[in-house]
N, C-alpha and C positions, 0 to 999 in steps of 0.2 A: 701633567695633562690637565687640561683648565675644565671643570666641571661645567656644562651648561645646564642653567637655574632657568634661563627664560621660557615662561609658558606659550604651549601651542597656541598657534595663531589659526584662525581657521581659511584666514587669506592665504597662508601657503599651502594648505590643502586645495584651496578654490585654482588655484593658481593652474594645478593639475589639466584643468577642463582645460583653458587656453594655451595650454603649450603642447596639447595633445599626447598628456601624458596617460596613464590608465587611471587615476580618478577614482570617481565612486562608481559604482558597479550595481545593477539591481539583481535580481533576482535569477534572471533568465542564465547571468553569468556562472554562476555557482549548478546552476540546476544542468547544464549543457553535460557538465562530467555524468550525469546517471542516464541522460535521455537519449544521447547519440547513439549511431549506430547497434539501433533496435535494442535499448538499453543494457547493452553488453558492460557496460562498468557498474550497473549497480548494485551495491552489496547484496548477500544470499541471506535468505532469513531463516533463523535456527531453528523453526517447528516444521521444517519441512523436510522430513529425512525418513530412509528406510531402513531397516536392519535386516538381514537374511543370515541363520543363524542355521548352519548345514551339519543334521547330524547323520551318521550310522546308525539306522533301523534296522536294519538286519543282523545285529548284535544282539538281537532281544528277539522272544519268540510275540512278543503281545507289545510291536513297537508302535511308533504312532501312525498315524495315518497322513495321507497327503496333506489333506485340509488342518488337520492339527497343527504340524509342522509352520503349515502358511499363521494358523489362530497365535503360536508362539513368536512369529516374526511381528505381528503385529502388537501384542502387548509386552514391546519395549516403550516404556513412559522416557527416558534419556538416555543420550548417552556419547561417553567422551569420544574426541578423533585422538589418533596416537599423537604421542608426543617423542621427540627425539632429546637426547643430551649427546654431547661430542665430550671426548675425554682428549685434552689436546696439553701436549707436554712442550714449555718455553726448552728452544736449541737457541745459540750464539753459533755464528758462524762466520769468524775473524771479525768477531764484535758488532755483527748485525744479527737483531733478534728478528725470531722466524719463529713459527707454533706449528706443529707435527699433530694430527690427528692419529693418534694408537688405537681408539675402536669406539663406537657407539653404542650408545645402551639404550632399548628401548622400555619408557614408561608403562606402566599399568595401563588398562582400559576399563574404564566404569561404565555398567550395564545395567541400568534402572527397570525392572518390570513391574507392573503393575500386579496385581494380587488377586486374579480372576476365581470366581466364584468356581468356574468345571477345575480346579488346581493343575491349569494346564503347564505353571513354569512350574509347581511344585512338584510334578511328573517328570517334566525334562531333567529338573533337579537330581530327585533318586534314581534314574536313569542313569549320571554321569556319576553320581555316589557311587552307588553298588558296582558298578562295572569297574572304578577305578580304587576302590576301599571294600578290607573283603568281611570290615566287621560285622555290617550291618546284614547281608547276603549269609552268612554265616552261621546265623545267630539268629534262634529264634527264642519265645519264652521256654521253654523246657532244656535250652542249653545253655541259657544263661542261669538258670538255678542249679544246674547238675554239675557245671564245669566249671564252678570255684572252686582252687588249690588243687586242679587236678592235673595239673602241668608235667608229671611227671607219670601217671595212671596211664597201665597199659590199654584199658578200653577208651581212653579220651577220643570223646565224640568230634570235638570241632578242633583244626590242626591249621588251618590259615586265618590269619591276622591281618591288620594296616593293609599296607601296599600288596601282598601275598597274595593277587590276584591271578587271573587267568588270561589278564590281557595280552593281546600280542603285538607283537611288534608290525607299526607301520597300519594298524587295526584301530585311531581310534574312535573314541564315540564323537567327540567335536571335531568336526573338520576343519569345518572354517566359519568364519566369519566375516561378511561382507557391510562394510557400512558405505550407504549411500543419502549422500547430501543432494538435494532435487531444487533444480531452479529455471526456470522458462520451459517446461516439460522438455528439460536434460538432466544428465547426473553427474555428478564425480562421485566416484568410489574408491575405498580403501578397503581392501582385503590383508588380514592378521591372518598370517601362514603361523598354519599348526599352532592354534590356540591353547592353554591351558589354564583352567578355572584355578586361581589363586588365592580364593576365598568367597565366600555366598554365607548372607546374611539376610534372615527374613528380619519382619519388621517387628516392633513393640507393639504390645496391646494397653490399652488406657481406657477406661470406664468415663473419664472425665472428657475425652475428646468426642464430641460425637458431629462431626467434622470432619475428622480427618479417612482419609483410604491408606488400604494397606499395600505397600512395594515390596517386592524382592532386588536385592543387589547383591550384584556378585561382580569378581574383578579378575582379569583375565591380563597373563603374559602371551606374549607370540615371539618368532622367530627372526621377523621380518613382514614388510607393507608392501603389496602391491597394488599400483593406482591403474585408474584405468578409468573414462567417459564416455560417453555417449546420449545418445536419445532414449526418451521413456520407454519407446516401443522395442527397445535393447534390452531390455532389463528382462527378459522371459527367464521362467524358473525363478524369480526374485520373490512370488507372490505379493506381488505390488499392483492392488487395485484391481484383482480376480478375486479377491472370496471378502464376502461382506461391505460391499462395496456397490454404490448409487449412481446405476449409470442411466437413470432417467436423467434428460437436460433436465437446465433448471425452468422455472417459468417463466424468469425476468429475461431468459434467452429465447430467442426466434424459434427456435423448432422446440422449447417448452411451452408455445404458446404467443411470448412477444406481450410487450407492452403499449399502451393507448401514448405514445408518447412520439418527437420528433428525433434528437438526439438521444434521449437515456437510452442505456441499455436496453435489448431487443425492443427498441423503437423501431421508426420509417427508417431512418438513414441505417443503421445497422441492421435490418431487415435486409438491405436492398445488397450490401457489402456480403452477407451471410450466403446469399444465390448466387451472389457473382464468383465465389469462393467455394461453394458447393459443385458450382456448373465446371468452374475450373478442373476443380481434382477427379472429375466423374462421380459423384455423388449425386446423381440424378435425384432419387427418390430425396436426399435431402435437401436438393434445391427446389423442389415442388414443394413439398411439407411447409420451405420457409417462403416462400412465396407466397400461399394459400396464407398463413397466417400474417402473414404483413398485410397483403391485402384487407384481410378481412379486422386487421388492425385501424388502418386507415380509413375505411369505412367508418368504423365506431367513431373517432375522432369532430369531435365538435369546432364550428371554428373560433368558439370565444376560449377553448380550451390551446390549441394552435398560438392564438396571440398571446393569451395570457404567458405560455412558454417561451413565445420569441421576445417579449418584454423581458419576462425575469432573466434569460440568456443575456440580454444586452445590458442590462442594467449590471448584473454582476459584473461581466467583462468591465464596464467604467469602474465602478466600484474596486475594482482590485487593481488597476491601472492607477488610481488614483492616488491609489494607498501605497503601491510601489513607487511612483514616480517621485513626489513631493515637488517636481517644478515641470512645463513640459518640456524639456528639451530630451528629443531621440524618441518621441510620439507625434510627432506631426502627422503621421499617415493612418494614425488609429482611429477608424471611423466612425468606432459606433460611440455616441457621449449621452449626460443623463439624459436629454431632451428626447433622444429617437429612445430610451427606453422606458420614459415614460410617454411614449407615443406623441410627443410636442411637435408641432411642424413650424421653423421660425425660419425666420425670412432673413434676407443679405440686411445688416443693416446700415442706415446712410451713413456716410462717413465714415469709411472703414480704419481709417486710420490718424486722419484728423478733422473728420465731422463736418469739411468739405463738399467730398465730391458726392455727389448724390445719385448718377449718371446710372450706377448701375441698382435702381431703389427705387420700390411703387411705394408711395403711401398711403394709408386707408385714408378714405376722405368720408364723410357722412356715414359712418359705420349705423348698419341698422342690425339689432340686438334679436334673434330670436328665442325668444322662453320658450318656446316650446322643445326645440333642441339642445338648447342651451341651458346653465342654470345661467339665475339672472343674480346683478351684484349683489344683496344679502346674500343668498342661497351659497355663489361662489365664496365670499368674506365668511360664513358659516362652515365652509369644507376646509377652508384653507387654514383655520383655527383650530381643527380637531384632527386633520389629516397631515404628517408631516412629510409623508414623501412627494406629495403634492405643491407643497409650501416650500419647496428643495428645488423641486421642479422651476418653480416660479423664479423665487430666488435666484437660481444658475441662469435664467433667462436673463433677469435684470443685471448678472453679474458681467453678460456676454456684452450687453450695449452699452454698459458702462465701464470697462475695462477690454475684456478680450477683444471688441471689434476694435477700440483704439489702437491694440497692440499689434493688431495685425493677423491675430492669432485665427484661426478656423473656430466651428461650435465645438467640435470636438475638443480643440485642445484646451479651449475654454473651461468646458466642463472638466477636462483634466485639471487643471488649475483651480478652479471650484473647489472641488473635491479635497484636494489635498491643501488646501488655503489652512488659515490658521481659523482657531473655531471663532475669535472675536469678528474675524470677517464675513463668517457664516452668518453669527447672529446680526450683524449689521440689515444683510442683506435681506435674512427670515423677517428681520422685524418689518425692514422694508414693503413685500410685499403682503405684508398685513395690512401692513397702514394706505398702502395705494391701491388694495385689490377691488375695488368698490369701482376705483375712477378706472383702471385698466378695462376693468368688465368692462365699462360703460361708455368708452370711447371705441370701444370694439377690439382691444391689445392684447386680449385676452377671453379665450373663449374654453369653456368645460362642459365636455359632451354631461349629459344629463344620464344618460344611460350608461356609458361606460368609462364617466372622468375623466378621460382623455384631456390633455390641457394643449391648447392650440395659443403660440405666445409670438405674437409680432411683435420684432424688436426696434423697426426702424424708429419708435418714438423718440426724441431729441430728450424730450426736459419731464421724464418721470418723476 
């Protein structure tokens, strides 16, 4: 077989585009698999889980209390999902192999707590000690000094050891153990039938770490998993988000108040989605709340505050179009480009395509200059030196009448191409509008609000 040495060609990649084959791909391609269908494919993230850890309180006269019970489900700091192994024995069977499963064995479970100052897992701990070990229940100081070598003495005080316990069958302290993984306010859960603690280790102490918190871990067999999901509001008896738990909204949300803002969080537009969604489910009292507070959101709202936000919206949208695309093609319809965000208003210009037809093109004639509104050419040549989004602005303008309108292309896609140009074309063009922003001023091709920078750039000029 004949080795191929020859280096990729990037023409046979390009080749892709014209035979309609799949090509390059941006972003939106890859991102489709997590956003569809109300983002049901995208991965669960691992600090969002619950533990419910079900014991026998009534095995004790001084057992815990409700709320305790719920305080020990909460401080589990990790902890593992089951793991399965298959014990699978190779058969032949008239000389075809075949693998037989003979029984499964299920892994350990690691159970990380944290090392709470009321010693609420140190409680649960001797709890499941003493009920299932009868040394320490047994023994107290006056029988540990009395009942060496007395194993044989007919008054020996203490008579049960180790395991020698009292427990009964079908009685015991750990029921169960429920782990729940939580994701778009649902869960999946695995329940460990008949758990038992196979080891518990608190932690080291170190004078030298003054850093670190102390854990308890302990590790637990079971019998067998059972799974099971649902919604959060499923989960009762879980103590999930009933005890110690913030259920004021927050403030960046509508009914915690709402934000001075258009799109952000508990803004106008999400204000108005939060009533509509309130009114829906019968939540009257919380579609007034958010209402009252949108309103009075909207109110506050200034209108230089308003534009300032729909600039930086549209500018971002170019801005990362730009930097996805690197050519426009599959943007033609993308409307917003630098010029609308930085508030530019430019005109068709002449000769869209070969500097011909003029048919559809006013051009200024006697342009008359106002300073008063206007800055005037130093002032402008003065911003355009120290301001670089300004000078980008300019730029992509002069980039449009001298390339995209030839191309054919719209402003938009122009400035798409802008954008993701190579930087020697950028600076071509920066330095450009340095050097010409005096005469642009001053022919009138170029005008910058005095008060709010705005750059207003007619492109139909022929010969910049």
């Amino acid at each position: 077989m004949a080795i191929n040495n020859s280096m990729p060609n990037i023409l046979n990649f390009l080749q892709g585009f014209q035979d309609n084959l799949p090509g390059m791909k941006d972003f939106r391609h890859a991102s489709r698999l997590y956003i569809d269908d109300n983002f049901k494919l995208m991965p669960k993230q691992k600090f969002l889980f619950h533990v419910l850890i079900e014991t026998d309180e009534s095995l004790f006269k001084n057992g815990f209390q409700s709320h305790e019970k719920t305080d020990l489900n909460m401080l589990v700091k990790a902890c593992d999902l089951p793991n399965y192994n298959m014990n699978m024995e190779e058969k032949f069977q008239y000389n075809k192999k075949m693998y037989c499963a003979t029984r499964i064995q299920y892994s350990p479970v690691n159970i990380t707590f944290h090392d709470d100052h009321a010693d609420t897992v140190n409680a649960f701990w001797k709890k499941y000690y003493e009920y299932n070990i009868a040394d320490s229940i047994n023994l107290n100081r006056i029988d540990m000094d009395n009942s060496k070598d007395d194993y044989y003495h007919a008054n020996r005080r203490t008579n049960k050891w180790g395991m020698d316990t009292p427990v009964k069958s079908g009685k015991p302290y750990l029921k169960k153990i429920i782990i729940f993984a939580l994701h778009k306010q649902r869960f999946t859960s695995m329940q460990l039938v008949n758990p038992k603690i196979t080891s518990f280790a608190h932690d080291s102490l170190d004078q030298a770490d003054g850093t670190g918190i102390m854990a308890n871990t302990m590790q637990v067999m079971y019998e067998t998993v059972l799974y099971d999901s649902g919604t959060i509001a499923e989960m009762n008896g879980s103590g999930f988000a009933t005890l110690h738990y913030d259920h004021e909204p927050s403030p960046l949300t509508v009914l915690g108040g709402g934000t001075n803002s258009i799109f952000g969080p508990g803004g106008i537009v999400d204000g108005i989605g939060s009533v509509m969604k309130n009114a829906r489910q019968g939540n009257i009292l919380g579609a007034i709340l958010g209402a009252s507070n949108t309103y009075n959101n909207a109110k506050k709202m200034k209108k230089k505050d308003v534009k300032a936000e729909l600039k930086g919206l549209a500018k971002k949208g170019i801005l990362d179009v730009g930097k996805q695309a690197g050519t426009v093609g599959g943007v033609g319809n993308f409307a917003i480009g630098a010029a609308i965000a930085g508030g530019v208003a430019i005109a068709t210009a002449k000769g869209i395509t070969d500097n011909k037809n003029r048919a559809n093109s006013t051009a200024i004639t006697n342009p008359t200059i106002d300073t008063v509104t206007f800055l005037s050419a130093d002032e402008a040549y003065n911003l355009v030196t120290t301001d670089s989004n300004v000078k980008d602005e300019i730029a992509a303008g002069m980039y449009y009448k001298d390339i995209g309108s030839r191309k054919g292309l719209t402003i938009a896609q122009s400035d798409v191409e802008y954008t993701a140009s190579a930087s020697t074309t950028k600076t071509v063009y920066r330095n450009k509008a340095i050097t010409n922003i005096r005469k642009l001023v001053t022919e009138g091709y170029i005008k910058i609000n005095r008060t709010s920078q705005d750059v207003s750039i007619a492109t139909e000029k022929a010969g910049l």
